[in-house]
C-alpha positions in Angstrom: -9.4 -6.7 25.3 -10.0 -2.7 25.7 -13.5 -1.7 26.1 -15.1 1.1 24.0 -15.2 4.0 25.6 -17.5 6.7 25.2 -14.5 9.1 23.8 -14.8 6.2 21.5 -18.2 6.0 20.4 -18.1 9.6 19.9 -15.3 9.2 17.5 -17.0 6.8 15.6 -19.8 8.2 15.0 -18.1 11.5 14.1 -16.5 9.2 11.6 -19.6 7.9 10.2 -21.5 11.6 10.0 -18.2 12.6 8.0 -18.6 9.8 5.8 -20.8 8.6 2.7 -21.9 5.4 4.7 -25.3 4.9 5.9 -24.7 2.1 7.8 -21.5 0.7 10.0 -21.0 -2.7 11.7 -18.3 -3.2 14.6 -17.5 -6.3 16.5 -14.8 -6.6 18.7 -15.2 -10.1 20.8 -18.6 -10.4 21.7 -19.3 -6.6 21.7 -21.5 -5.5 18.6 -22.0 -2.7 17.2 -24.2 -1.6 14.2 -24.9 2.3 13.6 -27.0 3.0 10.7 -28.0 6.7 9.0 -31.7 7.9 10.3 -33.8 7.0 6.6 -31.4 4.7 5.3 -32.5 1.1 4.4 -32.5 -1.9 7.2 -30.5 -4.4 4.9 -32.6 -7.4 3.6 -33.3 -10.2 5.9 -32.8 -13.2 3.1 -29.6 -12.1 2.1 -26.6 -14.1 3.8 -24.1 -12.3 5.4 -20.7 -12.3 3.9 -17.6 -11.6 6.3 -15.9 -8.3 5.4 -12.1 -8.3 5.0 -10.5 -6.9 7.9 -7.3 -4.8 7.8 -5.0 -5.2 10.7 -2.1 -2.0 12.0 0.3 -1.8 9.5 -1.6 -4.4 6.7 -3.8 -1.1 5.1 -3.4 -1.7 1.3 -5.6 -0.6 -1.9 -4.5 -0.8 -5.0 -3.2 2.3 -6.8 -5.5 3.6 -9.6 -4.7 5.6 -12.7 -5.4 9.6 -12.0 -6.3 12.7 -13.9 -3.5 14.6 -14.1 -1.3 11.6 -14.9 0.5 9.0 -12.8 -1.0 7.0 -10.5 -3.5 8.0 -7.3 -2.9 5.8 -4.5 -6.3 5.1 -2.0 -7.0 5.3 1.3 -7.6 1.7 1.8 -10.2 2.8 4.8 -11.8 5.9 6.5 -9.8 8.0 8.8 -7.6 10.6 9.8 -4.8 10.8 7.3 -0.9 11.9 8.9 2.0 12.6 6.5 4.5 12.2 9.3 4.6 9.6 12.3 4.5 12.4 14.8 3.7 15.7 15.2 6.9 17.8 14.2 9.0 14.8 12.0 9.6 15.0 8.9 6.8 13.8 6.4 7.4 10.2 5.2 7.4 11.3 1.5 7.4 14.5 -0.5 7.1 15.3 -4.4 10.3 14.0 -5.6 11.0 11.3 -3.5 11.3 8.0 -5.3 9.6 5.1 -3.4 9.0 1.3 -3.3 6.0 -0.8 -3.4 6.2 -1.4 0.3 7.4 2.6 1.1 5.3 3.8 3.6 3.8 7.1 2.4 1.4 8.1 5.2 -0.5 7.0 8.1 -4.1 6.6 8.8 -6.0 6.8 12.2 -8.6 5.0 12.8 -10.4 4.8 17.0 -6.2 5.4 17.9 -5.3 2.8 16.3 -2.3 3.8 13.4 -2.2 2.2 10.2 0.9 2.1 7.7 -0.1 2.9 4.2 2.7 1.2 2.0 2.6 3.0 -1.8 2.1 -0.2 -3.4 3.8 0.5 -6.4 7.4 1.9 -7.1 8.1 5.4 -8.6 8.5 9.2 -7.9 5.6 11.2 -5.9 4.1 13.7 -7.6 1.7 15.0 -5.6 0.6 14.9 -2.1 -3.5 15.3 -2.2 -4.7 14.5 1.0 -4.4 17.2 3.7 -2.4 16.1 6.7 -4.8 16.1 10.0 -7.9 16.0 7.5 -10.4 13.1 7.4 -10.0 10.8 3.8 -12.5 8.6 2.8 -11.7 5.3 2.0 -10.7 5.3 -1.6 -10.0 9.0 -1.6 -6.5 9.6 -3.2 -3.5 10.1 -1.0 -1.2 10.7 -3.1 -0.1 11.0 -7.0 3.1 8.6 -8.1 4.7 8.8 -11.7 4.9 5.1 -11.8 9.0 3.3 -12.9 
């Protein structure tokens, strides 16, 4: 396994200042990490911990949610850096107009180098690209609009 490096850490915790989080956990192997916001809350002693779902490269999935503006917004399903192309210079993996599948893969999303596919989750045509390419997205944050079959 790869140890953190300090390019790392820095990313991370650029991450966290960009997000609404107060607090972040890590554990890769026996290495643990827990960052938490200067004034924000320790969380409660009593309360038992419950393991957090973890999404694996390629596995990112959140459920698309009805948008203003109609159609469908589909979610980052975690914080990162948002790509509408697999490399710098190729053509975007979707545009407005394209009709996709559930399992089309509509963007990518960075997180500590690692890339992970963001399927649309549902079929239909894209409306609307929302999330800048290059630009942090919060997880949740719409990607993209789809007018749904």
């Amino acid at each position: 396994m790869a140890e953190l490096t300090r390019a790392d850490i820095d990313e991370i915790l650029k991450l966290v200042d960009g997000s609404d989080f107060d607090e972040l956990k890590l554990e890769m192997g026996d290495l643990k990490l827990e960052l938490r916001r200067r004034g924000a809350s320790a969380p409660a002693a009593a309360a038992a911990p419950t393991p957090a779902p973890v999404a694996r490269p390629a596995e990112a999935v959140a459920a698309p949610v009805a948008a203003s503006g109609g159609g469908a917004g589909i979610p980052a399903p975690l914080l990162g850096t948002f790509w509408h192309a697999p490399r710098p210079g190729a053509a975007p993996f979707v545009q407005p107009g394209d009709v996709v599948q559930a399992d089309t893969i509509i963007g990518i999303i960075e997180v500590m180098k690692l890339m992970n596919s963001v399927p649309a989750g549902i079929g239909g045509t894209v409306l609307e690209i929302t999330a800048p390419n290059g630009e942090l997205v919060e997880h949740g944050q719409t990607l993209i609009r789809i007018q749904p079959d």
